[in-house]
N, C-alpha and C positions, 0 to 999 in steps of 0.2 A: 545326556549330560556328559562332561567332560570325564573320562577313567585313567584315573591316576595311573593305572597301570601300564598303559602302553604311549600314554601321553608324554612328552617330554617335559621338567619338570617348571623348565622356564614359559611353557606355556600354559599350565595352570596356575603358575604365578600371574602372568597376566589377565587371564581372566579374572582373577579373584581381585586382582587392581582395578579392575574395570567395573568389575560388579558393586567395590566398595565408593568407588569415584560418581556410580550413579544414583548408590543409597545416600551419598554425603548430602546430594543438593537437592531439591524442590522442583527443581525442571531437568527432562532428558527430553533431546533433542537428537534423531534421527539425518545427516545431512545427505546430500551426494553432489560427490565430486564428478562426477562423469566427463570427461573432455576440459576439464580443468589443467592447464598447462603446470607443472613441477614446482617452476617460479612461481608463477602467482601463487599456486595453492599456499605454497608457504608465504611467500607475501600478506597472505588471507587473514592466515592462522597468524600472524603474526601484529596485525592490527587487531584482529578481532578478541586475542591474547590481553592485550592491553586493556580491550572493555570487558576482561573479568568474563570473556566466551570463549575459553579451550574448547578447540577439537581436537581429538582425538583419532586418527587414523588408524585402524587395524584391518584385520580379516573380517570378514561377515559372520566367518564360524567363529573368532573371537567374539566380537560384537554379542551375536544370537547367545551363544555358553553364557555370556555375561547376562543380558537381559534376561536369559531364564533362569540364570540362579538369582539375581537381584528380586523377581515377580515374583520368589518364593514367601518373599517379604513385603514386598507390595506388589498386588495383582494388579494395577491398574498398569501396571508397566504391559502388561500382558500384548495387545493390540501394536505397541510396536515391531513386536517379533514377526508380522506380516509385508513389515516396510523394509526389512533387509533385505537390499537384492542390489543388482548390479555394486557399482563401489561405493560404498558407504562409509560414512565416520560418523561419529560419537560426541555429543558435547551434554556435558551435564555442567548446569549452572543455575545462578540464580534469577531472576526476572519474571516479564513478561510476553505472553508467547508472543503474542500481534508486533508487539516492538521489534521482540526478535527477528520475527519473520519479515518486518521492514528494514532490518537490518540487514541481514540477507542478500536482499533485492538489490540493495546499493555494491555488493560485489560483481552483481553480474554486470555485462557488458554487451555491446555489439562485437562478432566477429566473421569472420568471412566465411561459406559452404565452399567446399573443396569437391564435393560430390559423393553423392552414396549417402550423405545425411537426409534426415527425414523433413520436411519443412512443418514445424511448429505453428505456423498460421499460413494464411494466406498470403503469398508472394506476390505483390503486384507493383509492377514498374507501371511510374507516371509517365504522360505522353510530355513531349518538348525536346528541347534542344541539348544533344551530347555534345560532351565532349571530345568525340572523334573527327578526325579528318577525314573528307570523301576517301574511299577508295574501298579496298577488299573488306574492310569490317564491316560493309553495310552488307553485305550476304552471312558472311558469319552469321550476325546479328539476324537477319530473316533468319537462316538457317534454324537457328535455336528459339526460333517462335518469335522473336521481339519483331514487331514492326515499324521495322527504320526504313528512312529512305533520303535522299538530298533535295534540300531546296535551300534556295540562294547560298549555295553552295558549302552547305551545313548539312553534319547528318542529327535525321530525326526522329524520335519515334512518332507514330503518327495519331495515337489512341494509349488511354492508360488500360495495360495489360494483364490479366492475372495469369501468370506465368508458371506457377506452382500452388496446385492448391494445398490444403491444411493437408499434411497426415501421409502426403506423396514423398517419393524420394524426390531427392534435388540432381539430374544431370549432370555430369562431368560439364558436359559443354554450357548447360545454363548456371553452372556456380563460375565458370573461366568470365563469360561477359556478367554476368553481377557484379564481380570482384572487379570490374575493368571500369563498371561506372561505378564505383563507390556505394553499395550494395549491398551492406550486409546482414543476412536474415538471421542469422543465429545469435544465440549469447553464451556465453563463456560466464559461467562463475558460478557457487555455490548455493544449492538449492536445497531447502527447508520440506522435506520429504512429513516430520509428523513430528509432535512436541505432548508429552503426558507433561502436566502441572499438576502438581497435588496430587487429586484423584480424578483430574479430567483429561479426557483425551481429544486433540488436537490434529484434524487431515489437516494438512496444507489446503484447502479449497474453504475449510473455514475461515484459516486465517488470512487467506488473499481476501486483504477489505484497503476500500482507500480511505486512508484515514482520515485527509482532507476534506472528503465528503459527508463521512460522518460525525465531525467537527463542526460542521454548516450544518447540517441535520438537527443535531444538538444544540446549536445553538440560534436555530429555529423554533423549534421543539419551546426551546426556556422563553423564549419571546412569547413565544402565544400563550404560554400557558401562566404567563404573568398578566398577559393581555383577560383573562379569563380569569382569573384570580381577580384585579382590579374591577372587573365589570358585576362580579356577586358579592365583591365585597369582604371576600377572605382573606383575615387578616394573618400573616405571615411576617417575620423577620425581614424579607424581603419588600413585602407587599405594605408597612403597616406604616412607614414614611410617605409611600405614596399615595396611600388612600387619607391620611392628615391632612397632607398637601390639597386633595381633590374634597375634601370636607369642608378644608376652610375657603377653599377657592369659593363653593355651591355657596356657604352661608354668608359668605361677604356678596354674594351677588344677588339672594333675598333678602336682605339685609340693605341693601341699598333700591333694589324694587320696591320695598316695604317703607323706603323712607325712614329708617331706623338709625340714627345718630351714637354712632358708636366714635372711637378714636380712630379707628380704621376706616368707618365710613362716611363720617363729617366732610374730608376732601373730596372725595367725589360726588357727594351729596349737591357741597356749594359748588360744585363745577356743573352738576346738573340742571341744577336752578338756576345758573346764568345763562345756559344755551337755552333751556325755556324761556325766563325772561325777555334775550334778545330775539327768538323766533316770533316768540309776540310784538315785541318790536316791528320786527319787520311789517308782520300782518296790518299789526294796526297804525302804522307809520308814523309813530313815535319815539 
């Protein structure tokens, strides 16, 4: 914990801002900026400001100080204090995590490897036609693994490539042709490392969900299970117009099997008894 004594005093002031900033709201929210350009970041924080999601940018020993005297008071803060590491910021607000965390998503971006980065997924250039000129860039290009070569006097790659797999660094010389065909593996932007709500705790690997899918899910899910509901008869709020509708359908159609003269089944009755009529007609050629 933080000692007064040889602390300077402006920096347990901040902590104690920190730690009351994260008791104020309902959700804290662990970010990293990592390779986040200056601009942007503040660009970031700055739209993200407006939907009522301060971040907060300090130290990680500020940060950590703050979450451990803050779990003094709620422990569930507890498990964040594992996610501080490289650069880190702070947002305590109000919401929901999943939103957040799709909020998030929408900062990052594509940007170009420069080399010595690590490749986040699997790198693979499609085969077809660049846009280079014949001449010395088709060795480069070999050189650095890509299989180009000239035909009808275009250079080409001849096969889609995996050029860097997951978890590799990236080459000086295979991020220079990346970046030359318009290429780029990495993203740039603010990432949603862990989020405590209430008293639940939140990896980021939970809350990577697409939501559009589980929207379609859901409202599959409500389909069948109305379709199942209709079919035993459960009558529900929802279900209990429908199963009316499908009652009176059944009884107007025994009801006219049956020959039963009702005000709803007289018109079809006498439209019935003319098509028999005339089919007898026919038969007996009258």
């Amino acid at each position: 914990m933080v000692g007064r004594g040889s602390v300077p005093p402006e920096r347990i002031a901040r902590v104690e801002q920190l730690s009351e900033q994260i008791l104020a709201q309902p959700m804290t929210a662990l970010v990293g900026v990592r390779g986040v350009p200056a601009a942007a970041l503040q660009r970031m924080r700055r739209e993200l400001r407006g939907r009522n999601r301060p971040i907060v940018v300090a130290t990680n020993t500020a940060i950590r100080h703050a979450l451990e005297r803050a779990a003094k008071k709620r422990k569930e803060l507890k498990p964040l204090l594992d996610q501080v590491q490289d650069q880190t910021a702070l947002l305590a607000a109000k919401g929901n995590p999943f939103a957040l965390y799709q909020e998030f998503l929408k900062t990052r971006s594509p940007t170009p490897a420069r080399g010595g980065e690590i490749a986040p997924h699997d790198i693979v250039v499609p085969a077809g036609t660049t846009s280079f000129k014949p001449g010395p860039i088709v060795g480069e290009l070999q050189h650095a693994g890509f299989p180009a070569a000239i035909e009808k006097g275009k250079v080409i790659l001849k096969k889609d490539t995996l050029i860097v797999k997951a978890g590799l660094p990236i080459s000086r010389e295979v991020a220079t042709m990346l970046t030359r065909m318009d290429i780029f593996p990495l993203e740039v932007g603010l990432t949603l490392r862990a989020v405590v709500e209430g008293a639940t705790f939140y990896p980021a690997s939970v809350l990577a969900v697409d939501l559009d899918v589980q929207r379609a899910q859901l409202a599959r899910a409500s389909r069948l299970a109305l379709g199942l509901a209709l079919e035993i008869g459960y009558a529900t709020p929802e279900t209990l117009p429908l199963l009316v509708a499908k009652a009176h359908r059944q009884a107007l159609a025994v009801a006219i099997a049956a020959g039963y003269p009702t005000p709803e089944t007289i018109t079809p009755l006498f439209a019935q008894a003319i098509r028999a009529a005339m089919a007898v007609g026919k038969i007996t050629g009258t």
